[in-house]
Structures are given as C-alpha cells and as structure tokens.
N, CA, C and O of each residue as an XYZ file, in Angstrom:
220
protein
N       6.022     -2.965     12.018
C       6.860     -4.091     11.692
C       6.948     -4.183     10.168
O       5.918     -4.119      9.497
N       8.111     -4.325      9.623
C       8.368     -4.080      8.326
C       7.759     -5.736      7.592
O       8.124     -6.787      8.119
N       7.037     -5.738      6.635
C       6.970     -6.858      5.857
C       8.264     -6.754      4.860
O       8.904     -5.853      4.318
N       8.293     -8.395      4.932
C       9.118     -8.966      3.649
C       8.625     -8.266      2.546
O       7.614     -7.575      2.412
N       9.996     -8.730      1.381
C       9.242     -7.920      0.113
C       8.508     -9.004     -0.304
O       8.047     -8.647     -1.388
N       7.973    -10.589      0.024
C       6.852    -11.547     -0.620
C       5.516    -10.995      0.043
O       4.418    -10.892     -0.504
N       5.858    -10.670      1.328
C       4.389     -9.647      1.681
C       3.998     -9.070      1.647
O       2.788     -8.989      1.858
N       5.089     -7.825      1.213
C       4.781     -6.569      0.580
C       4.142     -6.553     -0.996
O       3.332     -5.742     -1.445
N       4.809     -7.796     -1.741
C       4.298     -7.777     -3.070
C       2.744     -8.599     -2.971
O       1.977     -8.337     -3.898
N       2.282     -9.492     -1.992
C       1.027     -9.916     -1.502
C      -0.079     -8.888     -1.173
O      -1.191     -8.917     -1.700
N       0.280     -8.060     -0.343
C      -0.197     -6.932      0.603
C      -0.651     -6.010     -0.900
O      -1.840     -5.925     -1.209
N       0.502     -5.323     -1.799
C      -0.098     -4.662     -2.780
C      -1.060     -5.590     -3.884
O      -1.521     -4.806     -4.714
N      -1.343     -6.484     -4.056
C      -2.362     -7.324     -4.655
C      -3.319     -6.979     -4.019
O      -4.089     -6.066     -4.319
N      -3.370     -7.729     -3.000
C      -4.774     -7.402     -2.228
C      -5.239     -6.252     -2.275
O      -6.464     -6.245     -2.399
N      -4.665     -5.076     -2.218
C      -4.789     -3.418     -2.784
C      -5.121     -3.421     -4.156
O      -6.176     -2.851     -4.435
N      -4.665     -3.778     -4.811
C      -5.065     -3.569     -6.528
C      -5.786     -3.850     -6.983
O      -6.217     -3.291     -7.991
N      -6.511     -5.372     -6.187
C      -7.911     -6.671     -6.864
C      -9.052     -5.933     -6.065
O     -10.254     -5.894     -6.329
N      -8.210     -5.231     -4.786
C      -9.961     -4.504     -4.420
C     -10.012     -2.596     -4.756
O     -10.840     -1.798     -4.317
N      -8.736     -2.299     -5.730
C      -9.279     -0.868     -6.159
C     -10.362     -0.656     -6.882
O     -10.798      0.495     -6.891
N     -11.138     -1.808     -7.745
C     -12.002     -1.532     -8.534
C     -13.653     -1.698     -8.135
O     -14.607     -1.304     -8.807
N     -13.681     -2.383     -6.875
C     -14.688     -3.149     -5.769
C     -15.165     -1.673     -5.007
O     -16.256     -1.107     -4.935
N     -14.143     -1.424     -4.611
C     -14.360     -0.311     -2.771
C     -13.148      0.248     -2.167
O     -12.013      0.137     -2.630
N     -13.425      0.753     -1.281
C     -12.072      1.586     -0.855
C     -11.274      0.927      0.373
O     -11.801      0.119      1.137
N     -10.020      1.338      0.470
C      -9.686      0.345      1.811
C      -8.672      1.619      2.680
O      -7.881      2.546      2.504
N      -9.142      1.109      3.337
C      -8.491      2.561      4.044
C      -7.307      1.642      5.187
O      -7.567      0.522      5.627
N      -5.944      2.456      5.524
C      -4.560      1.756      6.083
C      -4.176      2.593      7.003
O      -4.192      3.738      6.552
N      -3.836      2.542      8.096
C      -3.400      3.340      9.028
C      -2.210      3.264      9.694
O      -1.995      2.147     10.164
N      -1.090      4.356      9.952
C      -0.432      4.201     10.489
C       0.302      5.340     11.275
O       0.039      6.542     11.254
N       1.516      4.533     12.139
C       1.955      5.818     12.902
C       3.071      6.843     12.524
O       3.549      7.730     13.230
N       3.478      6.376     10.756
C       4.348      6.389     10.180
C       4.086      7.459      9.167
O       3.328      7.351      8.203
N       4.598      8.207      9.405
C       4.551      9.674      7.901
C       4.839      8.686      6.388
O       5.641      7.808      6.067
N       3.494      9.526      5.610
C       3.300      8.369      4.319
C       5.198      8.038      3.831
O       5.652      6.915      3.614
N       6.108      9.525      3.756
C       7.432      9.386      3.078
C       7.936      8.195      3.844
O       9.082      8.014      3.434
N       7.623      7.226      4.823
C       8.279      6.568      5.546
C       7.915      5.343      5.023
O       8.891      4.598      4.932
N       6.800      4.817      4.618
C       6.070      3.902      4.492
C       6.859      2.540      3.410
O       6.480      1.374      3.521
N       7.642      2.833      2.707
C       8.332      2.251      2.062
C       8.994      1.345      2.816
O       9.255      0.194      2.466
N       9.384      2.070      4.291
C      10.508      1.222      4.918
C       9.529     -0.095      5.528
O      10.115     -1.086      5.963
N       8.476     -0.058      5.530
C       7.379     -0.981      5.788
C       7.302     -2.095      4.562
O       7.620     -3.281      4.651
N       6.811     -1.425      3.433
C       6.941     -2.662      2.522
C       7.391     -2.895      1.756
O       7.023     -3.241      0.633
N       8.840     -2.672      2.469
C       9.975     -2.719      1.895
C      10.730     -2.330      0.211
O      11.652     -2.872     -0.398
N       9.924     -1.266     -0.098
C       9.663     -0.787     -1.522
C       8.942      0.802     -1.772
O       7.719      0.899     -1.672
N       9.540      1.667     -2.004
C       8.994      2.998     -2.139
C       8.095      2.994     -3.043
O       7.095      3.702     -2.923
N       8.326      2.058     -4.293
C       7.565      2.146     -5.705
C       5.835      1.599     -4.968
O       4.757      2.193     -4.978
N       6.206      0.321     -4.426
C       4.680     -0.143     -3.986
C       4.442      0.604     -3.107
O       3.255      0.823     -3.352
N       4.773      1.447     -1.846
C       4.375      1.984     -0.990
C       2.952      2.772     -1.746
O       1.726      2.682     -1.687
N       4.493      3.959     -2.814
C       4.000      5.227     -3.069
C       2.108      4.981     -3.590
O       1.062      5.553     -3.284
N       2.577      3.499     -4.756
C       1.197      2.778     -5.302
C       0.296      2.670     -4.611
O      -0.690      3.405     -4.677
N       0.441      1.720     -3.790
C      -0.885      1.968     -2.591
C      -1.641      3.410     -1.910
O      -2.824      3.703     -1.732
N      -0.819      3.872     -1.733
C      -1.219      5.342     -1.652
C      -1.883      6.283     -2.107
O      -2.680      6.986     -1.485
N      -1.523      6.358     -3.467
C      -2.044      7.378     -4.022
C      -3.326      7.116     -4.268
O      -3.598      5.938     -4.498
N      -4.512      8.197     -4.287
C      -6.079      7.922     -4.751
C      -6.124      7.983     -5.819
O      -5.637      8.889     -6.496
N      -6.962      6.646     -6.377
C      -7.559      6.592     -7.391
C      -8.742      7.546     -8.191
O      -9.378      8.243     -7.401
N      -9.059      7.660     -9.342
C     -10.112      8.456    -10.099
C     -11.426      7.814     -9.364
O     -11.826      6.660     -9.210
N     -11.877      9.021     -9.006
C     -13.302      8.705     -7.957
C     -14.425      7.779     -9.187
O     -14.545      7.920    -10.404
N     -14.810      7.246     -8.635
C     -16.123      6.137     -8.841
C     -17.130      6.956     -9.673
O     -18.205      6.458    -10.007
C-alpha cells in the first residue's frame, strides 16, 4: 500500500534519527527499483536503502 508523500517524508525520519543508533531492516514483496512507487518518491526510497558506512 503506497504511503502519502506526509508518510513517506515521516517514514524516512524515522530511518535517518535511527541510522546513527542501529540498523533497521524493511521488507518487501517489491523489487528495491519499485519501491519509490511506495513512498511515493524515488529520491527517499533510493535514501532509505542504501547502506550506510559500517559502525
């Protein structure tokens, strides 16, 4: 189910305030290139996605 883009821009917060804490792991049934159509934004998708410089 696709989030709004106010949840999508919520959803990537919550991703960003805990990249520096621990890892969060997201699952879906959706090939990552798709994932945009979810939160409603390729730029935040791609963001969430990508791994960070290991700990």
């Amino acid at each position: 189910m696709p989030f709004g883009q106010n949840a999508a821009n919520l959803f990537f917060q919550l991703i960003a305030s805990r990249y520096e804490q621990g890892s969060v792991m997201a699952t879906s049934n959706l090939l990552f290139g798709r994932w945009g159509e979810t939160f409603s934004d390729n730029v935040v998708a791609a963001a969430m996605i990508e791994p960070g410089p290991p700990h």
